[in-house]
C-alpha positions in Angstrom: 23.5 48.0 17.7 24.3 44.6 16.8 21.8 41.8 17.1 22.5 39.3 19.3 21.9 35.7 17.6 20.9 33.7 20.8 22.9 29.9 20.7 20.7 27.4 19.9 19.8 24.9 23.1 20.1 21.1 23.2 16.5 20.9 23.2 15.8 23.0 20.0 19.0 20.2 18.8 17.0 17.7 20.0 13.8 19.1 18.2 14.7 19.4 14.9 16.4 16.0 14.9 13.1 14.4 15.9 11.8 16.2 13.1 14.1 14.9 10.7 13.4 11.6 12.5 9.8 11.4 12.0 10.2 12.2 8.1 12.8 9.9 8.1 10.1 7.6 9.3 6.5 9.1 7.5 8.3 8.7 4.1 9.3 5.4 4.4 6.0 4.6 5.3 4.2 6.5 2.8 6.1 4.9 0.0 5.7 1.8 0.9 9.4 0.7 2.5 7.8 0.1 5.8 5.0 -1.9 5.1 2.4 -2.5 7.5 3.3 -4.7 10.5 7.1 -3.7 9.6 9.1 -3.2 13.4 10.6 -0.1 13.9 13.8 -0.8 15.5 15.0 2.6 17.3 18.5 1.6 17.2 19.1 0.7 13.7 16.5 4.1 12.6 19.2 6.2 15.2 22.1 4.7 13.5 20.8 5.5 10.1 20.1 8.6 10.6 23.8 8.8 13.2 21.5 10.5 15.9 20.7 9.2 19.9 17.9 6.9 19.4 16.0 10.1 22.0 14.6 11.7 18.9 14.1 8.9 17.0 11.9 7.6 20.2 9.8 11.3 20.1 9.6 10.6 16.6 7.5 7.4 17.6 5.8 9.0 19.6 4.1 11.3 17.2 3.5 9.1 14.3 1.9 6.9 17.0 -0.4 9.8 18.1 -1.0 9.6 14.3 -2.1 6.2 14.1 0.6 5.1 11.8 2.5 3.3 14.3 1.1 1.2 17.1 3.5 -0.1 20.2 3.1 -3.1 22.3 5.2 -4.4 25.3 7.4 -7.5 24.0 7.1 -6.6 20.9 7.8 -3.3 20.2 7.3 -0.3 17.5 5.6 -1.0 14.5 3.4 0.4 11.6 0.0 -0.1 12.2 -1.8 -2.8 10.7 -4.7 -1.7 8.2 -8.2 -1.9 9.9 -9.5 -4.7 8.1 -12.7 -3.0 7.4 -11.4 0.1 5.8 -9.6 -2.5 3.0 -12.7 -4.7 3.1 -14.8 -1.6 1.9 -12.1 -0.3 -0.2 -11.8 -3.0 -2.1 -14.9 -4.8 -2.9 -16.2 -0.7 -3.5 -13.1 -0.8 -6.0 -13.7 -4.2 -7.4 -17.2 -3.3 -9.0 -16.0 0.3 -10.0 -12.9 -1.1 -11.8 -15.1 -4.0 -13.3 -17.2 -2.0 -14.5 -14.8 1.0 -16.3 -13.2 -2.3 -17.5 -15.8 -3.8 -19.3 -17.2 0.0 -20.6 -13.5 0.9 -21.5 -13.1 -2.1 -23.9 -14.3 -0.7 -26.9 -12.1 1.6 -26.8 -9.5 -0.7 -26.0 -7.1 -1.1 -28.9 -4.3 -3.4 -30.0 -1.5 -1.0 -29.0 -3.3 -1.3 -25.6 -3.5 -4.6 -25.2 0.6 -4.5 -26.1 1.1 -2.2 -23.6 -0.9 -4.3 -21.3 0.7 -7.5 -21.7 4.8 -6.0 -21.8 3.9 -4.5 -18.1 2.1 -7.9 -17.2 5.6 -9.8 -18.7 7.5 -7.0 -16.6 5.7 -8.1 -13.5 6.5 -11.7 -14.4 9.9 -11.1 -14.4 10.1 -9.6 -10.9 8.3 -12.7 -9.6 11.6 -14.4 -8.3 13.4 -11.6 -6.7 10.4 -10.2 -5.7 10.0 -6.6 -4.2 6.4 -5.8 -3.5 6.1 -2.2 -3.5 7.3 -2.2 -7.1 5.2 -5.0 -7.9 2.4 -2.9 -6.8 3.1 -0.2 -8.9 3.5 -1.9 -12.0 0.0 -3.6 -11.0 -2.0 -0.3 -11.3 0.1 0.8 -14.4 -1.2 -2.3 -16.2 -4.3 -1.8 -14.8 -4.7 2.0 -15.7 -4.4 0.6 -19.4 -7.5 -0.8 -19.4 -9.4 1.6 -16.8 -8.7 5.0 -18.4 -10.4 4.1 -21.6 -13.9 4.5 -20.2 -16.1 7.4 -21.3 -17.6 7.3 -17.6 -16.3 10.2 -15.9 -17.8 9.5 -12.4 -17.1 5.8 -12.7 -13.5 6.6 -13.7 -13.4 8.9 -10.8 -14.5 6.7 -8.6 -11.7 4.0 -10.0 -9.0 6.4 -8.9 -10.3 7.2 -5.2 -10.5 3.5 -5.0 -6.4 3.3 -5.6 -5.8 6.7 -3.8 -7.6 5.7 -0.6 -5.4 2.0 -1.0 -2.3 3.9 -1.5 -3.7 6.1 2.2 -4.3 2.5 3.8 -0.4 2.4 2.7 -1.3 -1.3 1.2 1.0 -3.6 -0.4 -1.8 -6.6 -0.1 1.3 -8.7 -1.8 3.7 -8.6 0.8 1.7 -10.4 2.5 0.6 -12.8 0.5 3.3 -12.9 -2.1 2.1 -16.5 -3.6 -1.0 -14.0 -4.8 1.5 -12.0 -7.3 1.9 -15.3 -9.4 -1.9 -15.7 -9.6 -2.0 -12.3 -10.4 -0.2 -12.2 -13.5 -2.2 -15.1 -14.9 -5.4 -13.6 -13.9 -4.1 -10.3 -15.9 -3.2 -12.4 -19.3 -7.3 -13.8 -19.0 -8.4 -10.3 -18.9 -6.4 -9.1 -21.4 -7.5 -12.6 -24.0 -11.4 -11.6 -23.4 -10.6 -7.9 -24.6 -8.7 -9.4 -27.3 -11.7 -11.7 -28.3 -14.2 -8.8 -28.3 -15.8 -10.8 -25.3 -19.6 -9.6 -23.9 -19.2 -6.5 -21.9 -20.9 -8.9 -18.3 -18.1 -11.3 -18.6 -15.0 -8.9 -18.8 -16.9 -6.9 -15.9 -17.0 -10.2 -13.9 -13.9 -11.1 -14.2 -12.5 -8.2 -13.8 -14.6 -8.5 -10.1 -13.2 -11.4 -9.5 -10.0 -11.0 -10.2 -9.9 -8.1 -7.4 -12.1 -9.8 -4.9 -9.4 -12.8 -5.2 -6.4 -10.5 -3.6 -8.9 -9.5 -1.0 -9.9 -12.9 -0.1 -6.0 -13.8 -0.3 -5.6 -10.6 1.9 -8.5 -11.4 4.8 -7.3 -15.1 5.0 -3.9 -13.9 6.0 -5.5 -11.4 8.8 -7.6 -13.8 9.9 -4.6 -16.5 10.6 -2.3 -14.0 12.2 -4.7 -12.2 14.4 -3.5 -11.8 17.7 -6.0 -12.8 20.5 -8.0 -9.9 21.7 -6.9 -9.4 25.0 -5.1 -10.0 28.5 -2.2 -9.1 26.6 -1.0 -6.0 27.8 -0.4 -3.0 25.7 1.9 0.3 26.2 2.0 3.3 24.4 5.6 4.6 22.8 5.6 6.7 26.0 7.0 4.2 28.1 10.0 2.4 25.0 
Protein backbone atom coordinates (compact mmCIF):
# COMPACT_ATOMS: atom_id res chain seq x y z
CA UNK A 1 0.00 0.00 0.00
CA UNK A 2 1.24 3.33 -0.66
CA UNK A 3 1.61 5.94 1.97
CA UNK A 4 -0.32 8.73 1.76
CA UNK A 5 1.93 12.03 2.43
CA UNK A 6 -0.84 14.30 3.93
CA UNK A 7 -0.51 18.21 2.22
CA UNK A 8 0.85 20.40 4.41
CA UNK A 9 -1.86 23.14 6.00
CA UNK A 10 -1.51 27.01 5.96
CA UNK A 11 -0.98 26.90 9.55
CA UNK A 12 1.97 24.38 9.58
CA UNK A 13 3.09 27.20 6.50
CA UNK A 14 2.53 29.72 8.80
CA UNK A 15 4.51 27.83 11.62
CA UNK A 16 7.57 27.21 10.18
CA UNK A 17 7.84 30.69 8.79
CA UNK A 18 7.51 32.11 12.24
CA UNK A 19 10.16 29.89 13.04
CA UNK A 20 12.39 31.14 10.57
CA UNK A 21 11.15 34.48 11.66
CA UNK A 22 12.11 34.34 15.22
CA UNK A 23 15.87 33.14 14.21
CA UNK A 24 15.82 35.65 11.78
CA UNK A 25 15.23 37.87 14.75
CA UNK A 26 17.28 35.81 18.01
CA UNK A 27 20.45 35.93 15.71
CA UNK A 28 20.47 39.29 15.02
CA UNK A 29 20.12 39.96 18.49
CA UNK A 30 22.57 37.62 19.77
CA UNK A 31 25.27 39.04 17.60
CA UNK A 32 24.89 42.18 18.30
CA UNK A 33 22.98 43.74 14.94
CA UNK A 34 19.97 44.62 17.03
CA UNK A 35 21.27 46.28 19.82
CA UNK A 36 19.32 46.95 22.84
CA UNK A 37 16.53 49.56 22.45
CA UNK A 38 16.80 48.82 18.49
CA UNK A 39 12.82 48.92 17.09
CA UNK A 40 11.65 45.99 15.40
CA UNK A 41 9.83 47.20 12.56
CA UNK A 42 7.42 44.12 11.36
CA UNK A 43 7.21 45.39 7.99
CA UNK A 44 10.68 45.95 6.99
CA UNK A 45 11.63 42.21 9.16
CA UNK A 46 8.48 40.66 6.67
CA UNK A 47 9.96 42.17 3.66
CA UNK A 48 13.38 40.92 4.47
CA UNK A 49 12.52 37.88 4.98
CA UNK A 50 9.53 38.28 1.68
CA UNK A 51 6.96 36.74 4.25
CA UNK A 52 3.24 38.44 5.65
CA UNK A 53 4.37 40.37 8.56
CA UNK A 54 1.67 37.35 10.58
CA UNK A 55 4.67 35.34 11.38
CA UNK A 56 6.95 37.80 11.82
CA UNK A 57 4.34 39.22 14.50
CA UNK A 58 4.18 35.38 16.35
CA UNK A 59 7.79 35.65 16.12
CA UNK A 60 7.50 38.75 18.46
CA UNK A 61 5.53 37.34 20.42
CA UNK A 62 7.84 34.58 21.59
CA UNK A 63 11.00 36.38 21.90
CA UNK A 64 8.90 38.75 23.96
CA UNK A 65 7.73 35.79 26.22
CA UNK A 66 11.48 35.50 26.27
CA UNK A 67 12.35 38.72 27.61
CA UNK A 68 14.32 39.75 24.65
CA UNK A 69 11.87 42.02 23.27
CA UNK A 70 9.62 44.30 25.15
CA UNK A 71 6.39 46.17 23.29
CA UNK A 72 4.78 49.39 24.18
CA UNK A 73 1.71 51.16 22.65
CA UNK A 74 3.14 54.24 20.52
CA UNK A 75 6.14 52.98 20.27
CA UNK A 76 6.30 49.74 19.25
CA UNK A 77 8.58 46.37 19.20
CA UNK A 78 11.84 46.60 20.49
CA UNK A 79 14.85 44.66 22.19
CA UNK A 80 14.78 44.95 25.63
CA UNK A 81 16.84 47.29 27.39
CA UNK A 82 19.49 45.61 29.86
CA UNK A 83 18.28 45.79 33.60
CA UNK A 84 20.64 48.16 34.74
CA UNK A 85 21.50 46.12 37.77
CA UNK A 86 22.53 42.95 36.04
CA UNK A 87 25.34 45.37 34.03
CA UNK A 88 25.95 47.31 37.28
CA UNK A 89 26.96 43.91 38.93
CA UNK A 90 28.50 42.59 35.86
CA UNK A 91 30.66 45.10 35.49
CA UNK A 92 32.12 46.52 38.58
CA UNK A 93 32.40 42.32 39.52
CA UNK A 94 34.40 42.31 36.13
CA UNK A 95 36.30 45.44 36.71
CA UNK A 96 38.19 44.13 39.88
CA UNK A 97 38.56 40.56 38.38
CA UNK A 98 40.19 41.98 35.14
CA UNK A 99 42.23 44.49 37.25
CA UNK A 100 43.46 42.19 39.08
CA UNK A 101 44.52 39.20 36.26
CA UNK A 102 45.93 42.42 34.72
CA UNK A 103 48.26 43.43 37.08
CA UNK A 104 49.23 39.46 38.02
CA UNK A 105 49.47 38.81 34.18
CA UNK A 106 52.14 41.53 33.65
CA UNK A 107 55.07 39.61 34.36
CA UNK A 108 54.39 37.53 32.01
CA UNK A 109 53.59 40.14 29.70
CA UNK A 110 56.21 40.34 26.95
CA UNK A 111 57.20 42.74 24.18
CA UNK A 112 55.52 40.73 21.38
CA UNK A 113 52.46 41.29 23.72
CA UNK A 114 52.57 44.61 24.19
CA UNK A 115 52.84 44.79 19.96
CA UNK A 116 50.02 42.84 19.66
CA UNK A 117 48.35 44.99 22.13
CA UNK A 118 48.88 48.27 20.70
CA UNK A 119 48.29 47.06 16.59
CA UNK A 120 44.56 45.99 17.84
CA UNK A 121 44.40 49.28 19.95
CA UNK A 122 45.65 51.25 16.42
CA UNK A 123 42.92 48.99 14.64
CA UNK A 124 40.25 50.30 16.98
CA UNK A 125 41.51 53.80 16.32
CA UNK A 126 41.06 53.46 12.90
CA UNK A 127 37.33 52.37 13.07
CA UNK A 128 36.67 55.44 15.29
CA UNK A 129 35.20 57.60 12.29
CA UNK A 130 33.07 55.19 10.55
CA UNK A 131 32.26 53.63 13.56
CA UNK A 132 30.38 50.19 13.91
CA UNK A 133 30.08 49.23 17.54
CA UNK A 134 29.60 45.64 17.62
CA UNK A 135 33.07 45.34 15.93
CA UNK A 136 34.44 47.77 18.00
CA UNK A 137 33.46 45.64 20.78
CA UNK A 138 35.09 42.73 19.63
CA UNK A 139 38.30 44.11 18.91
CA UNK A 140 37.95 45.61 22.70
CA UNK A 141 38.13 42.09 24.37
CA UNK A 142 40.75 40.82 21.75
CA UNK A 143 43.06 43.56 23.01
CA UNK A 144 42.02 43.02 26.27
CA UNK A 145 42.44 39.08 26.26
CA UNK A 146 46.22 40.08 25.50
CA UNK A 147 46.91 41.24 28.70
CA UNK A 148 44.28 38.94 30.76
CA UNK A 149 45.32 35.48 29.59
CA UNK A 150 48.76 35.81 30.95
CA UNK A 151 47.78 35.28 34.49
CA UNK A 152 48.79 32.13 36.39
CA UNK A 153 45.40 32.53 38.41
CA UNK A 154 43.13 30.01 37.13
CA UNK A 155 40.00 31.01 39.19
CA UNK A 156 40.64 34.65 38.69
CA UNK A 157 41.04 34.06 34.96
CA UNK A 158 37.91 32.14 35.02
CA UNK A 159 36.14 34.49 36.59
CA UNK A 160 37.54 37.24 33.82
CA UNK A 161 35.78 35.22 31.21
CA UNK A 162 32.26 34.76 32.88
CA UNK A 163 32.57 38.41 33.35
CA UNK A 164 32.65 38.92 29.24
CA UNK A 165 30.38 35.83 28.71
CA UNK A 166 27.53 36.98 31.02
CA UNK A 167 28.09 40.80 28.97
CA UNK A 168 27.95 39.16 25.74
CA UNK A 169 24.21 37.27 27.52
CA UNK A 170 23.21 40.99 28.57
CA UNK A 171 23.80 41.26 24.54
CA UNK A 172 25.85 44.72 25.45
CA UNK A 173 27.45 46.99 23.18
CA UNK A 174 27.92 49.69 26.18
CA UNK A 175 29.39 51.88 22.97
CA UNK A 176 26.58 52.29 21.02
CA UNK A 177 25.41 54.04 23.35
CA UNK A 178 27.76 56.12 24.28
CA UNK A 179 30.05 56.17 21.30
CA UNK A 180 32.08 59.40 22.51
CA UNK A 181 33.38 56.58 25.18
CA UNK A 182 35.20 54.50 22.21
CA UNK A 183 37.68 57.53 21.82
CA UNK A 184 38.47 57.56 25.50
CA UNK A 185 38.83 54.15 25.31
CA UNK A 186 41.65 53.84 23.07
CA UNK A 187 43.59 56.34 25.06
CA UNK A 188 42.85 54.71 28.23
CA UNK A 189 44.24 51.34 26.50
CA UNK A 190 47.76 53.04 25.25
CA UNK A 191 48.10 54.16 29.41
CA UNK A 192 47.72 50.61 30.28
CA UNK A 193 49.75 49.27 27.87
CA UNK A 194 52.96 52.34 28.87
CA UNK A 195 52.75 51.09 32.72
CA UNK A 196 53.35 47.34 31.47
CA UNK A 197 55.87 48.69 29.37
CA UNK A 198 57.55 50.56 32.33
CA UNK A 199 57.58 47.51 34.59
CA UNK A 200 55.02 49.71 36.70
CA UNK A 201 54.05 48.31 40.58
CA UNK A 202 51.57 45.58 40.33
CA UNK A 203 48.57 48.24 42.63
CA UNK A 204 48.84 50.75 39.93
CA UNK A 205 48.29 48.64 36.76
CA UNK A 206 45.48 46.90 38.83
CA UNK A 207 43.90 50.41 39.46
CA UNK A 208 43.97 51.51 36.42
CA UNK A 209 42.96 48.81 34.88
CA UNK A 210 39.67 49.38 37.47
CA UNK A 211 39.23 52.41 36.46
CA UNK A 212 39.48 52.18 33.15
CA UNK A 213 36.32 49.63 33.26
CA UNK A 214 34.42 51.50 35.84
CA UNK A 215 34.74 54.59 33.39
CA UNK A 216 32.49 52.73 30.48
CA UNK A 217 30.08 51.89 33.23
CA UNK A 218 29.77 55.29 34.54
CA UNK A 219 29.57 56.45 30.80
CA UNK A 220 26.95 53.64 30.45
CA UNK A 221 24.62 54.50 33.77
CA UNK A 222 24.71 58.29 32.92
CA UNK A 223 23.11 57.52 29.57
CA UNK A 224 20.29 55.21 31.42
CA UNK A 225 19.82 57.55 33.79
CA UNK A 226 19.08 60.59 31.08
CA UNK A 227 16.81 58.46 28.88
CA UNK A 228 14.76 56.79 31.47
CA UNK A 229 11.32 56.87 30.64
CA UNK A 230 9.04 58.00 33.59
CA UNK A 231 7.70 55.09 35.58
CA UNK A 232 4.30 55.12 34.89
CA UNK A 233 0.64 56.30 33.68
CA UNK A 234 2.02 55.37 30.48
CA UNK A 235 0.29 52.56 29.26
CA UNK A 236 1.95 49.40 28.19
CA UNK A 237 0.71 46.40 25.75
CA UNK A 238 2.04 43.23 25.15
CA UNK A 239 2.99 42.03 21.33
CA UNK A 240 -0.44 40.28 21.64
CA UNK A 241 -2.33 43.17 20.71
CA UNK A 242 0.51 44.84 17.45
Amino acid sequence: MTAVTAEPTSEDTTLSKAQRSYRYIRERINDGRYVPGFRLVLGQIAKELDVSVVPVREAIRLLEAEGLVTFERNVGAQVAMIKETEYLHTMQTLSIVEGAATALSAPFITPEHIARARAINERMIACLDDFDPHNFTALNLEFHSVLFEECPNPHILELVHRGWNRMNVLRDSSFSFVPGRARASVEEHEGILRLLESDAAPIEIELTARAHRTATLDAMLAYQAEHKRPEPRQTTASATEI
